[in-house]
C-alpha positions as semicolon CSV with decimal commas, in nm:
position;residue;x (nm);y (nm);z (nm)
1;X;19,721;28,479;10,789
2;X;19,716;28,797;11,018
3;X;19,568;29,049;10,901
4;X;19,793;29,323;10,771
5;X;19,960;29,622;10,966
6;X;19,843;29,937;10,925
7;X;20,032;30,252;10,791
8;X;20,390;30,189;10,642
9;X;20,468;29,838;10,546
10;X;20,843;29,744;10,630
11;X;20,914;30,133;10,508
12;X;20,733;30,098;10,145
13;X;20,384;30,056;10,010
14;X;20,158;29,771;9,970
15;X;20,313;29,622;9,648
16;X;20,652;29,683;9,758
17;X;20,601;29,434;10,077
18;X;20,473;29,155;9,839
19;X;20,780;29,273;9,608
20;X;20,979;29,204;9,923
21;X;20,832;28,927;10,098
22;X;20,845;28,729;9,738
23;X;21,204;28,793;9,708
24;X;21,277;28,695;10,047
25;X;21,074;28,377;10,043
26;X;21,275;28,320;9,717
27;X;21,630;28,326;9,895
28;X;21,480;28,134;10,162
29;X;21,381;27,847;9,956
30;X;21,701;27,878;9,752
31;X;21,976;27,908;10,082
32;X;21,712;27,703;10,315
33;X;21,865;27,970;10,577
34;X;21,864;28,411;10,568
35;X;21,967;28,680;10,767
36;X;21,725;28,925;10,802
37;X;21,576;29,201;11,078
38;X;21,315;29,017;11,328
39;X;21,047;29,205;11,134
40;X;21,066;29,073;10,818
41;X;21,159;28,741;10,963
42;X;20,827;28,784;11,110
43;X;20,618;28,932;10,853
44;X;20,786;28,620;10,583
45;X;20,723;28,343;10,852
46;X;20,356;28,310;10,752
47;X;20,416;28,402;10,400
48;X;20,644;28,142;10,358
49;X;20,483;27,840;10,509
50;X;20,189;27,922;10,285
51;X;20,366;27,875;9,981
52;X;20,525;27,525;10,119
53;X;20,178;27,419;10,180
54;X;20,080;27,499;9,803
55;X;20,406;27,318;9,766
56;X;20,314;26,985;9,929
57;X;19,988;26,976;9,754
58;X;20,196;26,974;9,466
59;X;19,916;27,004;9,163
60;X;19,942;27,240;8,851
61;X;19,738;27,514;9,013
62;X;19,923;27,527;9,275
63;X;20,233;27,519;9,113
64;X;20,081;27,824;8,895
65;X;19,980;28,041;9,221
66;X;20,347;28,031;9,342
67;X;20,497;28,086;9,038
68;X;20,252;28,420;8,985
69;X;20,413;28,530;9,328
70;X;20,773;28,384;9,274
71;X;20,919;28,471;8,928
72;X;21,234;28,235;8,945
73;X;21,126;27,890;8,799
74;X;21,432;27,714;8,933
75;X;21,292;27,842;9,306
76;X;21,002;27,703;9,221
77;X;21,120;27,355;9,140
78;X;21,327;27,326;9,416
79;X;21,034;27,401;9,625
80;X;20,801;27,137;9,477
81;X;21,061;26,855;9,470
82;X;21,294;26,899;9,747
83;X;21,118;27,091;10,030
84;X;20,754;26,902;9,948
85;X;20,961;26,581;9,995
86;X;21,137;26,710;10,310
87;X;20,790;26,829;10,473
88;X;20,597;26,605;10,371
89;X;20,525;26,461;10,756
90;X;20,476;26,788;10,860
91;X;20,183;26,917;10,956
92;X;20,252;27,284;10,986
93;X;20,582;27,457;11,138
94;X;20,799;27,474;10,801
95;X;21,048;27,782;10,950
96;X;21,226;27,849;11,285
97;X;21,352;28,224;11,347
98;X;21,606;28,234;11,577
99;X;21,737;28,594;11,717
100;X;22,117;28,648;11,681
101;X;22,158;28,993;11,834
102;X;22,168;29,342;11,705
103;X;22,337;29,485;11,384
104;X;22,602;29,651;11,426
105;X;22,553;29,945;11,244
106;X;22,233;30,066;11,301
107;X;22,127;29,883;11,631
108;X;21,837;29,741;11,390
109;X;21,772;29,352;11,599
110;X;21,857;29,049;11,385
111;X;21,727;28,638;11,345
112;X;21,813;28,409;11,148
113;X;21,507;28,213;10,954
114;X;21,585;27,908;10,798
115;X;21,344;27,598;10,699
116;X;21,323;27,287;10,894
117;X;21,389;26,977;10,704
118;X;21,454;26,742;10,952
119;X;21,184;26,457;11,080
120;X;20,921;26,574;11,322
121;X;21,082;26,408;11,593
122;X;21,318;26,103;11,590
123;X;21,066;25,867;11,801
124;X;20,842;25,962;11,565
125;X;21,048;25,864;11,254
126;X;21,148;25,569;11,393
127;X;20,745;25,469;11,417
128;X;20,715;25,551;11,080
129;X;20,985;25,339;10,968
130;X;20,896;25,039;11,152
131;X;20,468;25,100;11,046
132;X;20,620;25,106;10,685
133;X;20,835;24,755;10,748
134;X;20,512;24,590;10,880
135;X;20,332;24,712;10,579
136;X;20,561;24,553;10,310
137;X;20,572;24,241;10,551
138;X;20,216;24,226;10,522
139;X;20,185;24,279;10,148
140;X;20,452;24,044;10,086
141;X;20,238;23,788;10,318
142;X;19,916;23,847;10,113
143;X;20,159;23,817;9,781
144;X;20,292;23,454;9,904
145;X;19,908;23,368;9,994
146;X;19,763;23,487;9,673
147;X;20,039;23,257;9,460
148;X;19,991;22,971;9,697
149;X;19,587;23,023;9,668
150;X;19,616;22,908;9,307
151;X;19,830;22,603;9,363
152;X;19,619;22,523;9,615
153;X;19,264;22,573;9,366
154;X;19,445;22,326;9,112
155;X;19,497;22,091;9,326
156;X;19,189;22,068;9,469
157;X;19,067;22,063;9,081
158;X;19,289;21,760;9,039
159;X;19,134;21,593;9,334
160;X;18,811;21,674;9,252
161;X;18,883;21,526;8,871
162;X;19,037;21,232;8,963
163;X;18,712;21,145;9,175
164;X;18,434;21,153;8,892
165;X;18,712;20,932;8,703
166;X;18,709;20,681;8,964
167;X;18,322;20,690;9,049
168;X;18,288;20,648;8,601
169;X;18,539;20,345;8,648
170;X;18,367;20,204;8,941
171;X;18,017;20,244;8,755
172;X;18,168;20,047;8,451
173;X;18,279;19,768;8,590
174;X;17,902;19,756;8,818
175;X;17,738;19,812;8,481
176;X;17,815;19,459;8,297
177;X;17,787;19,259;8,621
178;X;17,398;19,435;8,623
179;X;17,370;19,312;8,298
180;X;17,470;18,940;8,395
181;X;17,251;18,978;8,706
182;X;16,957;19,089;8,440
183;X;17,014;18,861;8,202
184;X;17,083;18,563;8,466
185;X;16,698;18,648;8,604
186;X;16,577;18,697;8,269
187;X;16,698;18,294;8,175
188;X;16,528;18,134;8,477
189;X;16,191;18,352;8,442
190;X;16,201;18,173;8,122
């Protein structure tokens, strides 16, 4: 954050410019857009794109911290559901202010700040899109190899069964013609 000006603070004290930055970051998250001098657009920017960061880490405690600085609950959950989710590819950059001219009735210049919801970039959704599809195409890969793994496991358990059979079956039919054999060599040593 930058470190505070000195002297007056947008006309009031100390607590009065949190009073006033908290309400306008409040109609800010509320009308995503607001009309406001260029000073306050600039002294909210920063403001503002703190609490959205608290707001994509979205845990209790930081749920708690904005709420002790923005009073309207509703504000609050619109922030952690909706413009988390919006952001959430963002790395920084949350508002635009945009100047619109001067007031008209005291000369005092104007902008406009409003959030920015829209992707980073559209290349750079469309990358995202496509690294997601390859994802589930690989995890639905390594689903159809992990229920063919099985099939393949008992079949190999069947093979591997039906082979002691035979070698058993093979041995029992050697076995009595041993005997013979013995018992043939047995007569004629006689």
């Amino acid at each position: 954050m930058p470190t505070p000006a000195k002297g007056p603070r947008l006309g009031g004290g100390a607590a009065h410019e949190r009073l006033m930055l908290a309400n306008l970051s409040a109609a800010l998250f509320e009308h995503k857009r607001i009309t406001t001098t260029v000073t306050k657009a600039k002294r909210l920017k920063p403001y503002a794109e703190r609490l959205v960061t608290f707001a994509k880490r979205g845990d209790l405690a930081s749920r708690r911290r904005v709420l002790g600085l923005i009073s309207n609950k509703g504000v609050v959950h619109e922030l952690f559901t909706d413009i988390a989710q919006a952001v959430e590819n963002r790395d920084g950059g949350y508002t635009r202010i945009t100047k619109i001219g001067n007031r008209k009735g005291d000369n005092a210049p104007m902008a406009v700040i409003e959030l920015v919801l829209e992707p980073v970039s559209a290349k750079q959704a469309v990358v995202a899109e496509a690294t997601s599809a390859a994802q589930r195409d690989a995890a639905k890969k390594d689903a159809e190899k992990a229920e063919a793994a099985p099939v393949a496991e008992t079949e190999e358990a069947a093979e591997t069964e039906e082979a002691p059979a035979a070698e058993t079956e093979a041995a029992t039919e050697e076995a009595p013609a041993a005997e013979e054999a013995a018992a043939e060599s047995e007569k004629d040593a006689k």
